[in-house]
PAPALUM-223322 format. One record per residue: residue in three letters; x, y, z of N, C-alpha, C in turn. Coordinates in steps of 0.05 Angstrom, whole numbers, plus 5000, padded with zeros to 4 digits. Each point is the difference from the previous one (the first is absolute). Example, Ala and Ser with C-alpha at 12.3 -4.5 7.8 and 13.67 -1.06 7.14 Angstrom:
BEGIN
ALA526448865156498250245000501850245000/SER499350214986501650245001498550225014/
% end
This chain:
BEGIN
UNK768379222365502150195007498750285003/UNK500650085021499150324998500650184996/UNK498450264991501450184978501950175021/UNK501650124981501950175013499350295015/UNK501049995023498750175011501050354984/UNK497450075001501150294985502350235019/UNK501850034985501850285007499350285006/UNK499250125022499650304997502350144987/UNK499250244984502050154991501450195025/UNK502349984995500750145025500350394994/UNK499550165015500750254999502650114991/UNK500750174992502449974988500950255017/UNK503150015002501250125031499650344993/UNK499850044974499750324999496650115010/UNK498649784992497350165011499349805026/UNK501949945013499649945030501350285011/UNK502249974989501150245009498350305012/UNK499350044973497450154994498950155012/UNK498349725013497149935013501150035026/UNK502749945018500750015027500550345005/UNK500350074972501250415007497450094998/UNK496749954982498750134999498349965027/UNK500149745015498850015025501950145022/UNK502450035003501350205014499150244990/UNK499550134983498550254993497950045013/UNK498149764994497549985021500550085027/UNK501949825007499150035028502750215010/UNK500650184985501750225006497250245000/UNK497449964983499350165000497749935019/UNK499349825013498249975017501650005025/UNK502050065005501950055027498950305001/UNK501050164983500050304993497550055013/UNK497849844983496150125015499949965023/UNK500849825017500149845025501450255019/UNK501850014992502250235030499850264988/UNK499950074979500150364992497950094990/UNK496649805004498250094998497749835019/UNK499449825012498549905017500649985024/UNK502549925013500249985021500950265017/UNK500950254979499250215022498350115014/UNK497749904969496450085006498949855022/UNK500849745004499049845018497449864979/UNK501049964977497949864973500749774996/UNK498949725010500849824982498749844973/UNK501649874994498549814975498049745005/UNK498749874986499649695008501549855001/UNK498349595012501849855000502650065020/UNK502449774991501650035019501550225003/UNK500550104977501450284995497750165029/UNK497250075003500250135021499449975026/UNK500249645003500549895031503450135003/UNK501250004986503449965004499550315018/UNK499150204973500850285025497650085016/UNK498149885006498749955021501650005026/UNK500049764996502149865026502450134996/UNK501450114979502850115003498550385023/UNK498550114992499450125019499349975031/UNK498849854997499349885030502549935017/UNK501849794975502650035026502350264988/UNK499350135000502450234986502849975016/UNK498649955026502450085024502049745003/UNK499049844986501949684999501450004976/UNK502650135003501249904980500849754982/UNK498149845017500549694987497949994976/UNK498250085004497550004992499250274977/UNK500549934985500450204973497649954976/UNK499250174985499249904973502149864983/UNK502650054997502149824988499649685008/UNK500550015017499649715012497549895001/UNK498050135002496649965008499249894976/UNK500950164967498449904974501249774993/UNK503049944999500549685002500549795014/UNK498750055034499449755013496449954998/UNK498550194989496850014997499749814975/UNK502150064980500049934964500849665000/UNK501749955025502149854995497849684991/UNK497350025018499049814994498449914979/UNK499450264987498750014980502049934972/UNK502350075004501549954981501549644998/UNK499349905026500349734991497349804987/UNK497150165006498049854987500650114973/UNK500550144993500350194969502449864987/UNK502249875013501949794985498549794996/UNK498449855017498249784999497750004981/UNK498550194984497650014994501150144975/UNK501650234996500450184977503049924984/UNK502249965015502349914996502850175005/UNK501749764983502350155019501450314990/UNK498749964976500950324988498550245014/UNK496949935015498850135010501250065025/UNK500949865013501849995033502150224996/UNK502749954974501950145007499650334997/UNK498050004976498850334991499050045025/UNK498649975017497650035029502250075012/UNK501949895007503149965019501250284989/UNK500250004984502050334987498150175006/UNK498250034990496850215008500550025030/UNK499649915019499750045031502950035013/UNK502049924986501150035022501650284972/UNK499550134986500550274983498350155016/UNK497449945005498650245012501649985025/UNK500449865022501150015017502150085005/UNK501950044989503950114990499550304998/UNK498250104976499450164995498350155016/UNK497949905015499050165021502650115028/UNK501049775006501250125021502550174998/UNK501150104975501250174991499050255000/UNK497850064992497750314996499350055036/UNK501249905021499350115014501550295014/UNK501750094992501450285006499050264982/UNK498949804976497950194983497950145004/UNK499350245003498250165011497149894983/UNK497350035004498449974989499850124972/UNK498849984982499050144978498050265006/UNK497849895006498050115011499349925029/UNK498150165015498849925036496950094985/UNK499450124971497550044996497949754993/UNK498349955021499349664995498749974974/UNK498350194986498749984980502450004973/UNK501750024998502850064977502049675001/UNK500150015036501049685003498449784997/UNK497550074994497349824995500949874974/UNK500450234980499350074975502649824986/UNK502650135008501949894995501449795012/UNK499549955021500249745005498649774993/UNK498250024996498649804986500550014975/UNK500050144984501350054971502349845005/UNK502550065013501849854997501449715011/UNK498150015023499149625007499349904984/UNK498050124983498649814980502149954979/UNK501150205001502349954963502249825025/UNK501250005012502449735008497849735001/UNK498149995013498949775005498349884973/UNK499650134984499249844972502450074985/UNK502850075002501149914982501949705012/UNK499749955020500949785016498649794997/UNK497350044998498049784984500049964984/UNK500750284975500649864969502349744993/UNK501950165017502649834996500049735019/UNK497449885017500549694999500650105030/UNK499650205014500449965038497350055006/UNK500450115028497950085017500850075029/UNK499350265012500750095018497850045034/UNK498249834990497349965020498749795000/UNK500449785015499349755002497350055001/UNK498150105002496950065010498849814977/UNK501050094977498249784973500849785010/UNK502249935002500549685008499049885012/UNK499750155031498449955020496749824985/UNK499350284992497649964982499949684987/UNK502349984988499349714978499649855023/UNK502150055017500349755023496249965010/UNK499050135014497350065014497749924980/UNK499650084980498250004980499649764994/UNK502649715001499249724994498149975016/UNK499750095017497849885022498150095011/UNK499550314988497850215004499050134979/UNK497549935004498250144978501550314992/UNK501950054995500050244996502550074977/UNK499750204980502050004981503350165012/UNK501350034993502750055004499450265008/UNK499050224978499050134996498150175030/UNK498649875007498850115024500249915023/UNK502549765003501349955014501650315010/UNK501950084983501950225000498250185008/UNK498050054992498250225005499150025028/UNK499249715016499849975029502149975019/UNK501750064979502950005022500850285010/UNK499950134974501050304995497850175020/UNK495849874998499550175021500349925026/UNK501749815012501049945022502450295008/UNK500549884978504150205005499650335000/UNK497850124981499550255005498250085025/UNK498249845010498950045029501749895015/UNK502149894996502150065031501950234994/UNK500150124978501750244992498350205015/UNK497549934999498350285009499850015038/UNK501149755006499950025028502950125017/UNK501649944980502650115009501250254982/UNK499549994984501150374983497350164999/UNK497449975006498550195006498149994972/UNK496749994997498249934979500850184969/UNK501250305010501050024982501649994982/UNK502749905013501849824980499449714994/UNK497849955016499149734987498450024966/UNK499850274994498050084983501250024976/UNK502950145014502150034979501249724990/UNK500349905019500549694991499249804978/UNK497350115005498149804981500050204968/UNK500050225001501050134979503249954981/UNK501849955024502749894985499749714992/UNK498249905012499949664990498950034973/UNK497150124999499250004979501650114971/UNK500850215002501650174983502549864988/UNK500449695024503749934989497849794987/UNK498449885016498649784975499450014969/UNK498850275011499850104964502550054993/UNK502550075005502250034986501449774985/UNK499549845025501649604990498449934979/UNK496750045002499450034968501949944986/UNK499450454990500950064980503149804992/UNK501549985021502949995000499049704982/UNK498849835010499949744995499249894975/UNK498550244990498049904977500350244980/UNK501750214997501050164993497750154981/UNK501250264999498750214986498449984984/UNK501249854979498549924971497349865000/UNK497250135004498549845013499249914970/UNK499249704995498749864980498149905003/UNK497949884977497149985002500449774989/UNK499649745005498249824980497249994989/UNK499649974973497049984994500149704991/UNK497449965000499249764987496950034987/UNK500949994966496350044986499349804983/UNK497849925002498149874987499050154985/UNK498849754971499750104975500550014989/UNK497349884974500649824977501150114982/UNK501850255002501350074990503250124996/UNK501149675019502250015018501950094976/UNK500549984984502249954972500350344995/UNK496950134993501150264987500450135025/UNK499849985032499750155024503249985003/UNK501049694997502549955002502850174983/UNK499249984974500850184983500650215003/UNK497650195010499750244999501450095032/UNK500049875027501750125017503049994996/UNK500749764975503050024999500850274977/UNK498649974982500350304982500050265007/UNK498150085019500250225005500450025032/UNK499749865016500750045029503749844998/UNK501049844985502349875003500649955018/UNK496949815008500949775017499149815003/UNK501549765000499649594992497749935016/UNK498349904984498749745017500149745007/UNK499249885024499049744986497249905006/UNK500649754983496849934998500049735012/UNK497950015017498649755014498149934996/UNK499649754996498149775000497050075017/UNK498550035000497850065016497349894989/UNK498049965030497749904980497750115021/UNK498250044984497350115018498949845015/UNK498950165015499049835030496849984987/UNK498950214995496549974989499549814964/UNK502650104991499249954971501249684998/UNK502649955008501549845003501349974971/UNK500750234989500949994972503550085012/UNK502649894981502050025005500650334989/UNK501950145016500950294982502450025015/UNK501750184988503050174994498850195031/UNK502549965019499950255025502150144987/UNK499950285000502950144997500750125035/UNK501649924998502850085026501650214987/UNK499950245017502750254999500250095019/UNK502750224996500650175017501150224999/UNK498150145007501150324992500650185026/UNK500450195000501050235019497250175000/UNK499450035023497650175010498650294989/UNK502550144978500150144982498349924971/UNK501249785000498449924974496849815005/UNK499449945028496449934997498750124987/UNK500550285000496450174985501249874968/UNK502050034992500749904970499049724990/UNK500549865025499849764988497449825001/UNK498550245012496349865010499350154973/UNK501050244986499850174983499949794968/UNK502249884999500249814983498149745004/UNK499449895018498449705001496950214990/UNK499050165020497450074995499550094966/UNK501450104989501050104974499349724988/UNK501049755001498749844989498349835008/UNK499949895028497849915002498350095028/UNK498150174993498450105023499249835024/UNK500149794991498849825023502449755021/UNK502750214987501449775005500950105040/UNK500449805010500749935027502350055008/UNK500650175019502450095007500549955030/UNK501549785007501450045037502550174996/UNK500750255016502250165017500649845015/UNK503349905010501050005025502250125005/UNK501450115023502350015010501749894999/UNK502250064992502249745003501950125018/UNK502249905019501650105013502149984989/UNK501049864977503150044991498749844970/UNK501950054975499849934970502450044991/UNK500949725008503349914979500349854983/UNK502049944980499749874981498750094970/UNK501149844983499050034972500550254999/UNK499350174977499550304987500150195018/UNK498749925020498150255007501550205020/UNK498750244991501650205001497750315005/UNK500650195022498350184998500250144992/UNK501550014986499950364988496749934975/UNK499650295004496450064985501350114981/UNK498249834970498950004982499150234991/
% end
């Protein structure tokens, strides 16, 4: 007899709710960068977001032919491999995301620009692309099929997702530079970069945290001593040497980037010789932990 197939938990309707208003935020605020800060500059973004006003400039004079219409018949196909591969919660968030930027864009058009200064619409437009489009990613959408694209391509090419996007984007900014002129192509690649770094932050938020991991045979009083005076938990792992092949205690933590010099301060304090890996972490939930400093 075979076992029962397991139940996903389902989302519960207040934080679906939620999650459908905070990606309309998104893409209320990536409408805003799009019409009252790039497209008066003649600046666009990467990916499909800046084939859409590419070509929405090229045909300006065809009213058929719009960035409204352009980002969700470009998206439309990306968003059915992204039901197929990611799922269906990923489809309907993608679906609110594109067609919010889209509602929302073609509303801001009687709206005067913000700025016509390209270096200010650089600045802030990309600032504020980046905050709608990673908070649309936090919450489970996506408003630029280009990664997808990417997963799609990459089964079958030496190449990561990663620099997939990267050979796409220098496709899309050298045809920006053939039709809005090398120097808004320049600006371009400046607003790409600047919203990338924003979806970061947006994604992986402020609070930057460190994992350490130290060795040394003096895991017990090291252990001790970061929960006493740094007040914060460890745990301990199983580990065994590669040269000696003797078994020992790893300690695992995690502290806030504030407290490293403290807490290399405490291991060296007792054992001089003990081994320390730093890493980055991009998000730390769960259990205790908590940043406020000690």
């Amino acid at each position: 007899m075979s076992a029962p197939k397991k139940q996903h938990k389902k989302e519960s309707k207040t934080r679906f709710i939620f999650r459908l208003f905070m990606i309309l935020i998104g893409a209320a605020c990536a409408a805003v960068s799009i019409e009252l800060f790039l497209v008066p500059n003649n600046i666009i973004d990467g990916g499909i977001i800046g084939i859409s006003l590419i070509l929405d400039y090229i045909f300006k004079d065809n009213p058929f032919i719009n960035f409204a219409v352009l980002v969700v018949v470009l998206n439309a196909p990306f968003m059915l491999f992204g039901y197929k591969h990611i799922g269906k919660t990923f489809l309907v968030s993608t679906i609110i995301g594109i067609v919010g930027l889209s509602v929302v864009e073609s509303s801001l058009h009687h709206i005067h620009a913000f700025t016509t200064e390209p270096v200010l619409a650089t600045v802030f437009g990309g600032l504020l692309l980046g905050l709608g489009v990673g908070i649309v990613i936090r919450n489970g959408g996506s408003m630029d099929g280009s990664e997808i694209l990417g997963i799609l391509f990459t089964k079958k090419l030496p190449f990561s997702v990663g620099e997939f996007v990267m050979f796409f984007n220098v496709f899309i900014f050298t045809w920006a530079g053939f039709v809005f002129g090398p120097e808004q192509a320049m600006y371009s690649v400046m607003t790409y970069f600047i919203a990338f770094k924003t979806i970061d932050v947006v994604i992986q938020g402020l609070d930057e945290t460190k994992a350490v991991i130290i060795v040394s045979d003096n895991y017990e009083e090291i252990s001790d001593a970061i929960l006493d005076r740094l007040g914060r938990g460890t745990t301990k792992l199983k580990g065994k040497g590669g040269y000696s092949d003797l078994e020992t205690e790893v300690i695992y933590a995690v502290v806030t980037r504030l407290e490293i010099t403290k807490l290399k301060s405490i291991v060296f304090e007792i054992d001089e010789q003990a081994f320390i890996t730093i890493m980055n972490t991009h998000e730390t939930r769960g259990g205790k932990f908590k940043t406020a400093i000690h």
